[in-house]
C-alpha positions in Angstrom: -22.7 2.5 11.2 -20.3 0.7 8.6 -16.8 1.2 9.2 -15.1 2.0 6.1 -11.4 2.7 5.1 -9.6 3.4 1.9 -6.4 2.4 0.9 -4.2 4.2 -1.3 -0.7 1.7 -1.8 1.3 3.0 -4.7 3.0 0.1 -6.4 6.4 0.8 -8.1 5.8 0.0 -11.6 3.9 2.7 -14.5 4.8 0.6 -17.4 4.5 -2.7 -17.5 0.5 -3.2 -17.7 0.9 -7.0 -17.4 2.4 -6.5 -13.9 0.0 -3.7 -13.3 -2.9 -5.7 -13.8 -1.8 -9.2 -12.0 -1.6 -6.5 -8.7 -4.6 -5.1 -9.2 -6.8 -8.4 -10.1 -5.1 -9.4 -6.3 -7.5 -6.7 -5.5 -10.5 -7.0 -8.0 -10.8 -11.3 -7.2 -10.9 -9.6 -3.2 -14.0 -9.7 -1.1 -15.7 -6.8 0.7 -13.4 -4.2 -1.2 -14.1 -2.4 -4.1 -11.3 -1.2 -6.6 -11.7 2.5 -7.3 -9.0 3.8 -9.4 -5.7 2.4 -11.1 -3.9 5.4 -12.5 -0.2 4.4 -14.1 2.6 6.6 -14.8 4.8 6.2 -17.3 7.7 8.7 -15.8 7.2 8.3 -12.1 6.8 4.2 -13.2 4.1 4.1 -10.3 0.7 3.1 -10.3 -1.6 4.7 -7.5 -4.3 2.1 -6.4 -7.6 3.2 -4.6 -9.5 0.7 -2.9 -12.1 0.9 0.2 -14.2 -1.4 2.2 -14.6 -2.5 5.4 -11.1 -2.8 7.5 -10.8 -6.5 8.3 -10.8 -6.7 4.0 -8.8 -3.8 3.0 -6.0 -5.1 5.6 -6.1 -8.2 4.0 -6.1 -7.2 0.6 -3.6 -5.3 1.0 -1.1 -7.2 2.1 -2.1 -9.6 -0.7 -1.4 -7.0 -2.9 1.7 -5.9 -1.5 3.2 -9.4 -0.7 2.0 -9.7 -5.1 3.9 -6.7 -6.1 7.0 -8.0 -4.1 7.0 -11.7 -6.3 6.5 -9.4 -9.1 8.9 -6.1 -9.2 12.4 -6.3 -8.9 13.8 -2.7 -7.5 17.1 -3.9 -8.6 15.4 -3.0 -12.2 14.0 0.0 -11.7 14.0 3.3 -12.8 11.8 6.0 -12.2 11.4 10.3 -11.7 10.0 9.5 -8.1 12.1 8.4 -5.3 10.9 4.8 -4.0 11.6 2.9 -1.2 10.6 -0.8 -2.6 7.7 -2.6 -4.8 5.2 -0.8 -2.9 6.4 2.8 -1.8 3.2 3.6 0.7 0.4 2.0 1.7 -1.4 4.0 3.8 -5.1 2.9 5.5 -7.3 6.2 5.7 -10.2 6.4 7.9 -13.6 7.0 5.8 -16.7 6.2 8.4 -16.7 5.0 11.1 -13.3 4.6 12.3 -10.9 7.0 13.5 -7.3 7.9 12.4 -5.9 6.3 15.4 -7.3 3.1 14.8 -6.5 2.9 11.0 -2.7 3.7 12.7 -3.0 0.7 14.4 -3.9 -1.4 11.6 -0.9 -0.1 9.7 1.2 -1.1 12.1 0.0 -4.8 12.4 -0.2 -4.8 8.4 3.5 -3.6 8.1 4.5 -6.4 10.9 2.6 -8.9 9.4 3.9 -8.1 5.6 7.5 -7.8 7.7 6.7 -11.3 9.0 5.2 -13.3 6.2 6.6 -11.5 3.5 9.7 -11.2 4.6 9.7 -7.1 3.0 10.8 -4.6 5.7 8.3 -2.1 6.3 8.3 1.9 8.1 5.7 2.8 9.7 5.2 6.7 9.2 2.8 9.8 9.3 -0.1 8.7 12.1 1.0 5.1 12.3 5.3 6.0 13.4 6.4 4.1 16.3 8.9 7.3 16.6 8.4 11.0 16.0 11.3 11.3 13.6 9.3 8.6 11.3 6.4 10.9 11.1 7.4 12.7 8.1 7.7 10.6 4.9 10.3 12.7 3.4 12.6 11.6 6.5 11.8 8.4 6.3 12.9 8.2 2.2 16.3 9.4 3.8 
């Protein structure tokens, strides 16, 4: 069976199609992922990004995009109706076949160290992938 995983990062910037698009051509130019969905918005200034393929190349992908959208969005800037904790707000990894939520967990967490590492963005690991209950909940986390 193919393992497949979707990833749903939501990037910090609804209005500026320009920046919109050089993140998500990190994604379209990607192999082994597909791009499903690029929905901006204009008052939350957030675009949700759907992608899925196998795990090895959505990890990859998206730290590509999210080291992208870190060159490219300056929080210091921004304005918006959502609360936001950086150039990308979440990122999660979702199990689709194949895989189970634990493992996608752990791939979060290597992604966030590795974007931590070579990006230099701090990451927090939360929902299935916290490295401490009190992380679990988004909401606390944006606190």
């Amino acid at each position: 069976m193919n393992r497949l995983i979707e990833c749903v990062p939501n990037f910090s910037e609804g209005r500026n199609m320009d920046v919109i698009n050089q993140i998500t051509d990190v994604i379209r130019q990607s192999k082994g992922v597909k791009l499903l969905d690029v929905d901006p918005g204009e008052a939350t200034n957030r675009t949700v990004v759907t992608f899925v393929g196998s795990p090895e190349a959505v990890v990859e992908t998206a730290f590509q995009a999210v080291k992208r959208a870190g060159e490219l969005i300056d929080m210091r800037q921004h304005h918006g109706a959502h609360p936001r904790m950086g150039a990308t707000d979440v990122c999660p990894l979702i199990p689709i076949a194949g895989i189970t939520l634990e493992e996608c967990a752990e791939l979060a967490r290597k992604l966030a160290e590795r974007i931590a590492n070579e990006a230099g963005i701090p990451c927090y690991c939360y929902e299935a992938a916290a490295f401490t209950p009190e992380r679990r909940n988004l909401a606390v986390c944006r606190k």
